[in-house]
C-alpha angles and dihedrals in degrees: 000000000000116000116227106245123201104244115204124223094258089045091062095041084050106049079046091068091043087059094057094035089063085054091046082048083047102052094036093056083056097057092032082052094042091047098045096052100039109046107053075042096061097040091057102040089053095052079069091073137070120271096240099050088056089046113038111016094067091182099056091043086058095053093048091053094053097045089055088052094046080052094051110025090087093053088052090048090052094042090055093047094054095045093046093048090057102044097033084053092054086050101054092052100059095042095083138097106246137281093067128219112264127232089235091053092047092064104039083055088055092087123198086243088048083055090045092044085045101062096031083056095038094058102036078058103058086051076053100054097040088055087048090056087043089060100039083063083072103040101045116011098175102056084042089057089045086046091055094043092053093048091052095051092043088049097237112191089355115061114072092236108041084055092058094047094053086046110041114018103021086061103046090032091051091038089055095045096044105018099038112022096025100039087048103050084041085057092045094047095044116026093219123095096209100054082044084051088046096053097041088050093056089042084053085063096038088058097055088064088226152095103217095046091035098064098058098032091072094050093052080038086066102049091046093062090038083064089039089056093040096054107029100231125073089230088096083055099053089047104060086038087063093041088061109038088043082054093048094049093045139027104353085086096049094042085049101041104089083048115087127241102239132138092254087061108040085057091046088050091047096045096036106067086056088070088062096032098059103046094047088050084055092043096049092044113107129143137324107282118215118251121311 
């Protein structure tokens, strides 16, 4: 079991700081990643093409940029998700008190009721985050617009890759960096774990880099690291991560298609999941559970 240690005023300023550093770390591995990968793309995609359409037909240069980014933007997004992953892992296992959570009791934390309450939640949140989107609509049409655009050209829930990467890295990668880094310097800065679940949930949507995504992300931010804090291992959390990003990508939009985008039902969607969430939170709670 874990000791309680005295943290001094600078430490907790300073552990602060480490928490948003690991977002900043976060966000700046995205754009390193996007950079790296799309722009020897695009020289050498354009060499393919005739001086004077890249020069003097200014609307066909556009669209063939564009053509070569919608290309390459999913190999960037896979590219950033396995090296996150890595380096956010490596991270997180060097962000505890000692002594550190084993593998083994990792795992034998990881009950049979935290992997049922992690896909019932997992897929009552992604209902939830689908109503969110539907009344955002609403709310902000523009950003919602944006948000669409973004995910078209990223391939969301249609490129091969971009599809492995939401199911398999982004939640073990994101899981690592908010769950694991930032929930355990909040913890350490603030002594509290709810203020700590607070800070890493709003990182979670920070971390997005956009409204729409953003706003629900923190909600389903919050419940993650509630599982992470009821079970003593972050496994629960991926879990569910993976539950709802493997339900976005794949069959949400099939089983909502037939059902209109109004106001009504985007609150209903919204309201609705909580009926199953709750109960299933209160169901899979049980005693403290000694360090991971």
């Amino acid at each position: 079991m874990q000791q309680t240690r005295k943290i001094s005023a600078s430490a907790r300023v300073g552990y602060f700081f480490l928490a948003i550093s690991a977002v900043l770390a976060c966000i700046g591995l995205q754009l390193v990643c996007a950079l790296v990968v799309l722009i020897p793309a695009i020289f050498i995609e354009l060499l393919q093409y005739p001086a004077e359409v890249l020069y003097y037909d200014t609307d066909k240069m556009y669209d063939i940029y564009m053509e070569i980014v919608a290309k390459w933007t999913p190999i960037a997004t896979l590219a950033y998700h396995v090296v996150g992953t890595i380096v956010f892992g490596i991270w997180y296992k060097f962000c505890f008190w000692k002594p550190r959570p084993t593998i083994k009791q990792s795992f034998k934390n990881f009950s049979f009721k935290s992997i049922l309450v992690a896909i019932g939640c997992g897929i009552a949140l992604c209902m939830f985050a689908n109503g969110t989107v539907v009344v955002e609509m609403f709310v902000m049409p523009a950003q919602v617009e944006a948000y669409m655009e973004m995910a078209e050209l990223a391939g969301l829930g249609t490129n091969m890759w971009t599809i492995i990467a939401s199911i398999v890295l982004a939640p073990i990668g994101e899981e690592f960096i908010c769950r694991g880094v930032v929930l355990q310097f909040g913890q350490k800065c603030f002594g509290r774990f709810w203020i700590a679940n607070i800070l890493q949930a709003i990182l979670f949507g920070v971390i997005h880099m956009n409204w729409v995504q953003g706003i629900y992300a923190f909600v389903i931010g919050l419940v993650l690291g509630y599982l992470v804090k009821q079970y003593n291992t972050i496994l629960p959390a991926m879990l569910l991560h993976m539950v709802v990003n493997f339900s976005s990508s794949t069959w949400i939009a099939y089983l909502l298609e037939p059902v209109p985008a109004t106001l009504p039902i985007g609150i209903i969607l919204t309201v609705v999941p909580w009926l199953v969430i709750v109960p299933l939170l209160l169901w899979g709670k049980q005693k403290k559970i000694e360090a991971m």
